[in-house]
N, C-alpha and C positions, 0 to 999 in steps of 0.2 A: 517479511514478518520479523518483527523485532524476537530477539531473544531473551524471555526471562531470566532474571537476577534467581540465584538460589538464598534462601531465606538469611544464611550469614551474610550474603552480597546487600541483599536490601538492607538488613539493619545496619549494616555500617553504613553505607549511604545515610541513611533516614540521619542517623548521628552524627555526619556531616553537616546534612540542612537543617537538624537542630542547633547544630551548636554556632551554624553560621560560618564554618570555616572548615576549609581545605584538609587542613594542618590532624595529620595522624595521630600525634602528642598530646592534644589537645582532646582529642576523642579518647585516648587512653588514657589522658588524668578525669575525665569525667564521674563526676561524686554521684552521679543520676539526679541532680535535680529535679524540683516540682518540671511533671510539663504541662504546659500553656493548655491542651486542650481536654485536660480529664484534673489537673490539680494533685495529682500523685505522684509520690516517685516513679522514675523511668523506669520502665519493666527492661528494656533492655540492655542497660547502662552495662551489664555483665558479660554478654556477647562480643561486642563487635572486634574489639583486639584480643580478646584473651581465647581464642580458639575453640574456645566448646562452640557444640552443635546444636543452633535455636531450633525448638519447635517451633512449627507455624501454630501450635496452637495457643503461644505467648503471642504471636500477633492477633487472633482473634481474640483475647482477651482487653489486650489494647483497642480494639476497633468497638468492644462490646463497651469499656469504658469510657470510649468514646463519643458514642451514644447511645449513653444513660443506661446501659444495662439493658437497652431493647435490642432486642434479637433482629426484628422486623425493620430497626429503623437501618440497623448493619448491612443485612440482604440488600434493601431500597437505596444504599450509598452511591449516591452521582457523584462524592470527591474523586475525580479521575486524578487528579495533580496527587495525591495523597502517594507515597511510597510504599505503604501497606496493603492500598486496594484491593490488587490480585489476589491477597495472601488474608482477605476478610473472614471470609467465612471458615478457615482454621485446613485449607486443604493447600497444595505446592501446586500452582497453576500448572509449571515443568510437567509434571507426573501422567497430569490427565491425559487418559489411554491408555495407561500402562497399566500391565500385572495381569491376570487372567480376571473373566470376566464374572460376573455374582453367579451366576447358572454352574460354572466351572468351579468355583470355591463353595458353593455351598455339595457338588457333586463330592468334590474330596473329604468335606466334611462328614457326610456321609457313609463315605468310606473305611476313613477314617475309626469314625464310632461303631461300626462293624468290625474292625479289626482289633477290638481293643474290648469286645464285651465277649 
């Protein structure tokens, strides 16, 4: 089983095969130019060398503008080659499984709001 990129992993990656090269300098002089498949500046030009911590939910915005703002057409995406794919729908593929389960967080919420009225 391959092992997933974490969200800063991908997007620098992605801004390698955007920019067509290797070269780390190169991704860190980047201005965010238009890209090719949505026509606006790069959502992630900010990320990849400068150390903040991306949302995945900048990449579902990218994948939303990607296609045209439908939800439906994001969900239905066959681009498997795509570097973003996993990370479409705005969740860390890595994560799935983790954390207690909706039965378990909605018990503590519960809980919670009992303790506190």
């Amino acid at each position: 089983m391959k092992a997933h990129r974490s969200p800063q992993q991908t997007i620098r990656a992605y801004c390698h095969y955007c920019i067509q090269n290797r070269s780390d300098t190169e991704v860190e002089n980047c201005t965010g130019f238009l890209v090719f498949a949505t026509g606006k500046p790069c959502p992630f030009y900010k990320y990849p060398m400068s150390g903040k911590r991306p949302s995945v939910k900048v990449m579902r915005k990218f994948c939303l503008e990607c296609m045209g703002g439908n939800k439906e057409f994001v969900r239905d995406c066959t681009t498997n080659d795509c570097l973003i794919h996993p990370y479409r729908m705005g969740r860390n593929p890595a994560r799935t499984g983790k954390g207690a389960s909706r039965e378990r967080m909605i018990e503590i919420s519960q809980k919670r709001m009992a303790m506190s009225r």
